[in-house]
C-alpha positions, 0 to 999 in steps of 0.5 A: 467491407474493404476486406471482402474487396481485399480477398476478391482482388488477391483471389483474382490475381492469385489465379495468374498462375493456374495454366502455363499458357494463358492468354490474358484478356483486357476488354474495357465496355460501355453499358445500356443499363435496364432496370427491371422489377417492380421499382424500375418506373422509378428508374430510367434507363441509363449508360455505365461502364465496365472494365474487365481482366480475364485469364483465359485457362485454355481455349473453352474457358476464362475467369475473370475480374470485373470491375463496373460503374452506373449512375442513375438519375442525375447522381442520386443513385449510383452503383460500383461493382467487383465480380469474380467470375468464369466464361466457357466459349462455345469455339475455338476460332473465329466468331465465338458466343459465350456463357459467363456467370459473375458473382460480387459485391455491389456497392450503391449509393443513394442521396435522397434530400440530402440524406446519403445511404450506402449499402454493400450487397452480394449478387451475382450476374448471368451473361450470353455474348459474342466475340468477333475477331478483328485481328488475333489480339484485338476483338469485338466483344458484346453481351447481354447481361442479367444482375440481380442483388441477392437479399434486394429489392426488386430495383436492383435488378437489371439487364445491362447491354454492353459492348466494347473491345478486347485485347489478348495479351 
């Protein structure tokens, strides 16, 4: 398990080198968390965070590294993920939608009576945001976002509404 965190983290910072002229991209993000499928009465919605680290390869694409965290239910079930992934921008300036396509490991945690359980799964997530500028280096940056755990159940799907700042360094 720690060797899969290990080869997603070398691999992401492996890719500081792929352009000479890269931005790189820190958006730290707060989520509304929607469970969907057929366990999501069992769920309500809840908040989580996201911090991401994006090297923007020329002005049309990035990839990233994002790291996530969700508690649901009152600590009985919590979720951490590590994605690696890559977004393509639809513009060059000013207000700029976004398509990404994540893929990673989610760790969840759940205790139940007092038994705890622990599982790693590989699953992947679709987004569609925005930026907004602000300045040239600080942005406005939402999106919405799908995840499903491949080889789960359907309580680990979700759509997650997050929004958050950008800074280009």
């Amino acid at each position: 398990m720690k060797r899969i965190y290990i080869i997603i983290l070398l691999v992401c910072l492996s890719s500081f080198g792929i352009a000479k002229e890269t931005n790189i991209m820190l958006s730290p993000f707060i989520g509304y968390y929607i469970p969907i499928g057929g366990g999501s009465s069992s769920y309500e919605g809840t908040y989580g965070f996201q911090g991401q680290i994006e090297i923007r390869t020329n002005e049309y694409t990035g990839i990233d590294f994002t790291f996530g965290y969700v508690q649901w239910s009152l600590s009985t079930k919590e979720i951490i993920s590590l994605m690696l992934g890559t977004r393509f921008y639809w513009f060059k300036k000013g207000p700029t939608p976004y398509t990404g396509l994540d893929v990673g490991l989610f760790n969840y945690n759940h205790q139940f009576y007092g038994i705890s359980d622990s599982h790693s799964k590989f699953g992947f997530s679709v987004l569609q945001g925005v930026l907004l500028p602000f300045s040239n280096n600080f942005l406005f940056n939402s999106n919405i976002e799908l995840t499903y755990f491949y080889n789960s159940l359907s309580p680990y799907s979700y759509i997650t509404i997050n929004a958050g700042v950008s800074f280009l360094f």
